[in-house]
C-alpha positions in Angstrom: -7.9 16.7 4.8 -4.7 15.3 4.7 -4.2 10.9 3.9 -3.7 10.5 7.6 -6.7 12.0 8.4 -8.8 10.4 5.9 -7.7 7.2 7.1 -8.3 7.6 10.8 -12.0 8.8 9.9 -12.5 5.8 7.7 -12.3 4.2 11.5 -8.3 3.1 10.2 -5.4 3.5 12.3 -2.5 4.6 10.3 1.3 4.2 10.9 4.1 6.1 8.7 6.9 4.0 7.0 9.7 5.1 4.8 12.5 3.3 2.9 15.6 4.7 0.5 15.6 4.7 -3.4 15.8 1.3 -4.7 15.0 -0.5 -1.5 12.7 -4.7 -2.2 10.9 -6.4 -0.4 10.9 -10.1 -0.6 7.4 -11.6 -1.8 5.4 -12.2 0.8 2.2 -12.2 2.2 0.3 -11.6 5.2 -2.8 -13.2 7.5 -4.4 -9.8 7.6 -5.6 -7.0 5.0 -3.5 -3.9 4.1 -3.9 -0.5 2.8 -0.7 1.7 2.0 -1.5 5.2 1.4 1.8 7.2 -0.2 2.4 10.1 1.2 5.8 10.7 -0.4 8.2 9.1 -3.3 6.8 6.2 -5.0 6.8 2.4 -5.0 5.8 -0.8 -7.0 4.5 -3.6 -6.4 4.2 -6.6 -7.9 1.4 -9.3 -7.0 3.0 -12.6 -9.4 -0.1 -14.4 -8.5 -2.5 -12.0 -10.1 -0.1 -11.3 -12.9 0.2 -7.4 -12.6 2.3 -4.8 -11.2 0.8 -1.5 -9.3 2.7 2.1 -9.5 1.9 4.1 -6.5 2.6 7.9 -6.2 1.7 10.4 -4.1 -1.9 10.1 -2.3 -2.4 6.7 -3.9 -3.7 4.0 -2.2 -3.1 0.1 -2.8 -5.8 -2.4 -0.6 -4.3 -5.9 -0.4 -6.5 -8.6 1.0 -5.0 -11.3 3.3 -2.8 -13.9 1.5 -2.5 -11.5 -1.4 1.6 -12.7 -2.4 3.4 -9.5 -3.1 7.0 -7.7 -3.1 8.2 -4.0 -3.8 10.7 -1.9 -5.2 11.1 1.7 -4.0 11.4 4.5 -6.7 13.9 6.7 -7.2 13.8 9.1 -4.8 12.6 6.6 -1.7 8.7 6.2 -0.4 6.8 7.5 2.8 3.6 5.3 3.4 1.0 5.5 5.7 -0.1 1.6 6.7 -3.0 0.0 8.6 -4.3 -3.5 9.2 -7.5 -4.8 9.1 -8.8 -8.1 10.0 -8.5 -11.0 7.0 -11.4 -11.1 4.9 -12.3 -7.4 5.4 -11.0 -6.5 1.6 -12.4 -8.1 -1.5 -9.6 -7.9 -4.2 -5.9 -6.2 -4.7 -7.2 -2.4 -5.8 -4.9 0.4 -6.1 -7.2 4.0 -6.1 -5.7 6.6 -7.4 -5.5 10.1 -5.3 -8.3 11.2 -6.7 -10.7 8.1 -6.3 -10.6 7.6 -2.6 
């Protein structure tokens, strides 16, 4: 079963994102909870207010609770991410799971 599918029977609904080698995001945060599945590429983010950084590769996934300050820089050959929302308070901490774990 491929990411998107795993997501949508996990009652998710997933939509695909890309960006180019290189490309940031701007900390920020948002009012609801997150989870970024990579289909493609790889990214980083950083979360300053927990102190850490989290690689994401292919069929990784990244949760991040409401609130949860973060930015991102794309690796070098760009990123394709599968994203849904979920409503604040649904996730307990910032968790990446490897491809393997989920």
């Amino acid at each position: 079963m491929d990411a998107s599918a795993r997501l949508r029977a996990a009652g998710l609904q997933p939509s695909p994102w890309s960006n180019g080698p290189g490309e940031r995001y701007a900390a920020h945060d948002h009012g609801y909870d997150k989870v970024i599945v990579v289909a493609a590429g790889s990214i980083t983010f950083k979360l300053p207010g927990l102190g850490r950084s989290i690689e994401l590769a292919p069929g990784d996934r990244l949760e991040l609770p409401a609130g949860t300050r973060h930015d991102a820089v794309v690796g070098p050959r760009g990123v394709t991410c599968l994203e849904a929302h979920l409503p604040a308070g649904r996730l307990g901490l910032a968790v990446r799971l490897a491809a393997g774990e989920w």
